[in-house]
N, C-alpha and C positions, 0 to 999 in steps of 0.2 A: 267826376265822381266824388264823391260826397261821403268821407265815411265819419262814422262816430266815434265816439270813444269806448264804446260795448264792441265795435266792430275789431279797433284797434288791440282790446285786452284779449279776444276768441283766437285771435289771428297769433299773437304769442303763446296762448294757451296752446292753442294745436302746435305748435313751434316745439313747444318747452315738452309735449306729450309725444311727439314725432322723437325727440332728442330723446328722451327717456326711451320709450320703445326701443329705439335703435340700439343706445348704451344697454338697454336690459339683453338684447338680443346676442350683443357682443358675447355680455358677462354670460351668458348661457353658455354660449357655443365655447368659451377659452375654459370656462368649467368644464362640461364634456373632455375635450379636448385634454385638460389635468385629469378629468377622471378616466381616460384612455390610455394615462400614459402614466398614470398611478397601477391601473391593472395591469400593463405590460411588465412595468418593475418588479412586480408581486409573483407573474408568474415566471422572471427570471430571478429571481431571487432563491421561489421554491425550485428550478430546474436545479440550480445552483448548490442548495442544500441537498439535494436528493445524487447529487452526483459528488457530494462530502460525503454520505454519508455510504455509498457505493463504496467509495475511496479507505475510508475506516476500515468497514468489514473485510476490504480486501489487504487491509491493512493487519487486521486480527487473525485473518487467514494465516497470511506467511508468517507474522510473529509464533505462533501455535507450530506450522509448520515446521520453523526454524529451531525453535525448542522440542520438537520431537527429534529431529537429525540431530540435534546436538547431542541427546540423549542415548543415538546409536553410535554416534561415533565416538564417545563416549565407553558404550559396552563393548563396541569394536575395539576399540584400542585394549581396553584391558584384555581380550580373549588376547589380541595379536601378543601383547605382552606376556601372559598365562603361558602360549605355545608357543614363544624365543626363548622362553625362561627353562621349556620342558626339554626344547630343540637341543640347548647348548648342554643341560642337564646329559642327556642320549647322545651327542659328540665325547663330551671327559667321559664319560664309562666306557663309550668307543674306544675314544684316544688311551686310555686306562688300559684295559682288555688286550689292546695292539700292545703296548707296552709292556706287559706282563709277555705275551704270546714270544714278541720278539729278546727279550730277557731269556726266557725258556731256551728259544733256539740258540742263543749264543752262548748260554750255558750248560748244553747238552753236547757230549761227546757226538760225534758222527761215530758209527760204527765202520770197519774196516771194510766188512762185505758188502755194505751199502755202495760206499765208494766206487764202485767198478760201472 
């Protein structure tokens, strides 16, 4: 068989277009592929963000929280102090009172006919 030189340049052309083809065919599919796997990271990225920003608001929660309780314990303590303050206040007028009471008795004669 017999070939030419037109036979010989067609024969590398379809070579060099087969080779192309295929290389394009590659680059398609590893594209897809990056663009498969660029979407994947996007939508853990956003999962990611949306579950920061979950985290925040429950974060602003108990900060809010934590400042209202502090704000009661706060008024608590002063009441509890207000009523130790009023408490000990109602013991010395007690303890006073007693004081006085038993002063009286010790300086009050007993009478005679009592005594029997």
């Amino acid at each position: 068989m017999i070939m030419g030189i037109g036979d010989k340049k067609k024969k590398t052309n379809t070579r060099e277009c087969e080779t192309t083809s295929s290389l394009e065919l590659q680059l398609k599919k590893r594209n897809e592929e990056l663009e498969e796997e660029l979407s994947q990271s996007k939508e853990r990225e956003e999962h990611v963000r949306r579950q920061l920003r979950a985290a925040l608001d429950r974060l602003t929660v108990a900060e809010e929280a934590e400042e209202r309780l502090c704000a009661q314990l706060g008024d608590l303590e002063a009441e509890a102090l207000q009523q130790a303050r009023e408490y000990h206040a109602r013991i010395v007028s007690l303890v006073d009172q007693l004081s006085q009471a038993h002063s009286l008795l010790l300086n009050t004669p007993i009478p005679l006919h009592a005594r029997s």
